[in-house]
KEVEXTOR-938181 format. One line per field, with one value per residue (C-alpha): x, y, z. Coordinates in nm, 3 decimals. Example, Ala and Ser with C-alpha at 12.3 -4.5 7.8 and 13.67 -1.06 7.14 Angstrom:
east <- c(1.230;1.367)
north <- c(-0.450;-0.106)
up <- c(0.780;0.714)
This chain:
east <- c(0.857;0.730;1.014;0.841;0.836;0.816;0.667;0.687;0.479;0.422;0.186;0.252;-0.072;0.029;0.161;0.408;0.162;0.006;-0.314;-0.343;-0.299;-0.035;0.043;0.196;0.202;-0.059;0.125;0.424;0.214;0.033;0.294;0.580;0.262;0.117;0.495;0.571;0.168;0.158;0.551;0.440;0.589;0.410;0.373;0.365;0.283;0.377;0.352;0.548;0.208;0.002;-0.297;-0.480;-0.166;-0.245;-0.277;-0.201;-0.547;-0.329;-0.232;-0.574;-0.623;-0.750;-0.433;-0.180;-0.388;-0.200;-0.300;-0.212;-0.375;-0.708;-0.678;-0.564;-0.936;-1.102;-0.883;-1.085;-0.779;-0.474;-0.741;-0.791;-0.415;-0.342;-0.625;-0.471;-0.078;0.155;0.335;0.682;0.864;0.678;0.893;1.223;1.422;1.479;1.124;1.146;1.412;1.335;1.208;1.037;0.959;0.702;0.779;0.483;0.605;0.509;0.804;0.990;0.852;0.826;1.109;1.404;1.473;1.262;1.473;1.269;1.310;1.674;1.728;1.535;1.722;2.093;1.987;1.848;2.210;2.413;2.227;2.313;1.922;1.837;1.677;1.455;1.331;1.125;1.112;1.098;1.127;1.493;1.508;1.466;1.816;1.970;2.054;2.152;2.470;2.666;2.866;3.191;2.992;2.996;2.647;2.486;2.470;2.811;3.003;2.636;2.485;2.121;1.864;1.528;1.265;1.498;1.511;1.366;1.066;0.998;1.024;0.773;0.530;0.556;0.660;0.997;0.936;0.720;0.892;1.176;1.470;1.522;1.603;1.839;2.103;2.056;2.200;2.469;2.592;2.559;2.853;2.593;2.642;2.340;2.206;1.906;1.720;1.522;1.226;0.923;1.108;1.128;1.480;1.612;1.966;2.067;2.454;2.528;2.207;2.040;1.806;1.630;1.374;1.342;0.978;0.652;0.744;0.997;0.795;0.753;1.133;1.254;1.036;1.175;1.520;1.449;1.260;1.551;1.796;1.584;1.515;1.861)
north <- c(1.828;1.753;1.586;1.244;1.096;0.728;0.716;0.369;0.279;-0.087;-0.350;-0.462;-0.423;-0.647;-0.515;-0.809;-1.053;-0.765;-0.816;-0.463;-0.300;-0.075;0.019;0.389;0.705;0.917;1.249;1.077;1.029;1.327;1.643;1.485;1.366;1.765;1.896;1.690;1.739;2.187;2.186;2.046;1.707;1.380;1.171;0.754;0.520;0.178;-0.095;-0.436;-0.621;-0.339;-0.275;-0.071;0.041;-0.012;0.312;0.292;0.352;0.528;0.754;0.859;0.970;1.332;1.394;1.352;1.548;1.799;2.092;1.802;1.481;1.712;1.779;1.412;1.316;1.538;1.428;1.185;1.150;1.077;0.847;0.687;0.640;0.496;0.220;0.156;0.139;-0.024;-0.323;-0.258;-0.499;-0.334;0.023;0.071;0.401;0.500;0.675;0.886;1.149;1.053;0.815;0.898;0.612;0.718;0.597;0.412;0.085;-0.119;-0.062;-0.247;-0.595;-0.583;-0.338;-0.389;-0.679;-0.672;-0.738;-0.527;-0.224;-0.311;-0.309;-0.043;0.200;0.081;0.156;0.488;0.552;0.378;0.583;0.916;0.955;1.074;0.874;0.974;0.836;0.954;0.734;0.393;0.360;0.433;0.056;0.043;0.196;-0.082;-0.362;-0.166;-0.190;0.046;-0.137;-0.131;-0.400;-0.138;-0.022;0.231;0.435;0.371;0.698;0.847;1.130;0.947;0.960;0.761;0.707;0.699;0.434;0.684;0.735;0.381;0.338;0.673;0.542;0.156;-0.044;-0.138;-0.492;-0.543;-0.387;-0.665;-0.446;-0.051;0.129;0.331;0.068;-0.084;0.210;0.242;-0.112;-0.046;0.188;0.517;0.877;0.840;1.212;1.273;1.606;1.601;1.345;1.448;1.780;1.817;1.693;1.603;1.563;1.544;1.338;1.295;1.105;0.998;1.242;1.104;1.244;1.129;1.111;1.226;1.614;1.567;1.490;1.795;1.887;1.534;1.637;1.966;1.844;1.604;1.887;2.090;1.834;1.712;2.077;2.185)
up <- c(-0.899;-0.548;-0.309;-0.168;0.155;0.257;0.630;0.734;1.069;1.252;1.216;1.563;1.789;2.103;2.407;2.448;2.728;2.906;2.646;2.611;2.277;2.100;1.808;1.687;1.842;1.693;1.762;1.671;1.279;1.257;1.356;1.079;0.855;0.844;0.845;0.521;0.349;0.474;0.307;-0.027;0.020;-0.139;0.171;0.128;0.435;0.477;0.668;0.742;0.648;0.466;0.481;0.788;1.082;1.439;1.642;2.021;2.212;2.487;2.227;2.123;2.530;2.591;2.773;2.464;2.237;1.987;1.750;1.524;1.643;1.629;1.304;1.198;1.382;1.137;0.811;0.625;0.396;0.611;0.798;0.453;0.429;0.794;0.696;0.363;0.419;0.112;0.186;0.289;0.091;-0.236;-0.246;-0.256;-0.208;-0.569;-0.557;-0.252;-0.138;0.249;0.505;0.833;1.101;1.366;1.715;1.937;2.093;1.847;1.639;1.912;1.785;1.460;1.327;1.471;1.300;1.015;0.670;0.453;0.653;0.756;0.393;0.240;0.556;0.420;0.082;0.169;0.388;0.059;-0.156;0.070;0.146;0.524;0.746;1.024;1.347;1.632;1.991;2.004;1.600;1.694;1.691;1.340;1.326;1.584;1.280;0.965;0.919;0.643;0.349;0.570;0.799;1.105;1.236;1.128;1.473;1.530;1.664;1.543;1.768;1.826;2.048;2.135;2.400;2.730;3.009;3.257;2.976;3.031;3.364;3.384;3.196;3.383;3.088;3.169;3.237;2.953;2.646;2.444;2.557;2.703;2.332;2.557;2.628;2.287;2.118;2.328;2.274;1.902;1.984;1.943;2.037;2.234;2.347;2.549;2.681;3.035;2.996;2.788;2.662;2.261;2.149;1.799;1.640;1.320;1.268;0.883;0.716;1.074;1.199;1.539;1.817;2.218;2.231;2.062;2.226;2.000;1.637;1.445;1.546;1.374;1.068;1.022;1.043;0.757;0.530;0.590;0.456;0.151;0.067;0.092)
């Protein structure tokens, strides 16, 4: 029987006040997205509102274009799914055997403190399912807390989007908070690689990457586990 994989991406599409637009990462989708579809794995997205997912426009730019973006641009079928998400709050872990959250800011806003997702990722941890996060969805991770009442990323070896990331690509001041320094005062392991180089670690059930270099590495490291 196939293994199953929920992705879960934001709804957010406001870049805090700047009135420009974000939204997720479409590398940050497509490299886990093709990782989990070319491996066999039955691949469900979802959404915090359902329905169609925001992509960041920056993301679509000539400049961050992957073997995998390029073929996401020609998949009529993934497109299909990214316009069609599930509502969050209708899934629950019983039917998959992982969950992937793709990075993007927009995760900043609208998943860090979300209750659905907070909940579904505990149940996932309670239920000892992995849980995997790539850049700024990180901040998914900063509020679930495990049944003892600590946090999940306590004495956890994570990683995320860094504070020199931020600052590189000018957003410092506009973000809700540097994912960097939120870890760390959840008490996390936090690990980081040079800026923009590929970087993913794996501590019990949390599997996270630094940035969208670091996509397809985060993906592997959860086929690996729910294959194992």
């Amino acid at each position: 029987m196939a293994k199953k994989i929920l992705m879960v991406l934001t709804s957010h599409d406001q870049l805090g006040n700047t009135g420009q637009k974000t939204g997720f990462w479409v590398e940050e989708f497509a490299a886990p997205y093709y990782t989990f579809i070319d491996a066999g794995i039955e691949v469900t997205l979802a959404t915090p509102k359902g329905g169609k997912a925001p992509i960041d426009p920056t993301s679509t730019l000539d400049d961050f274009q992957t073997s995998a973006t390029e073929r996401f641009n020609n998949d009529d079928v993934a497109k299909a799914k990214i316009a069609n998400t599930e509502v969050l709050s209708s899934l629950k872990q019983d039917d998959f055997d992982g969950v992937f959250y793709p990075g993007g800011h927009g995760p900043l806003w609208d998943l860090t403190n979300n209750q659905d997702s907070i909940s579904l990722i505990e149940s996932f941890l309670a239920a000892n399912k992995a849980v995997a996060t790539v850049c700024h969805a990180s901040a998914a991770l900063l509020n679930v807390k495990l049944n003892s009442g600590e946090y999940a990323v306590q004495g956890k070896a994570v990683t995320g989007f860094t504070n020199s990331e931020e600052e590189a690509v000018q957003l410092t001041e506009v973000v809700p908070f540097l994912l960097e320094d939120e870890l760390i005062k959840r008490g996390a392991d936090y690990q980081k690689a040079p800026d923009w180089q590929a970087f993913a670690v794996k501590d019990g059930l949390i599997i996270s990457g630094q940035n969208p270099a670091s996509s397809a590495l985060a993906a592997e490291k959860l086929l690996t586990h729910i294959s194992a």
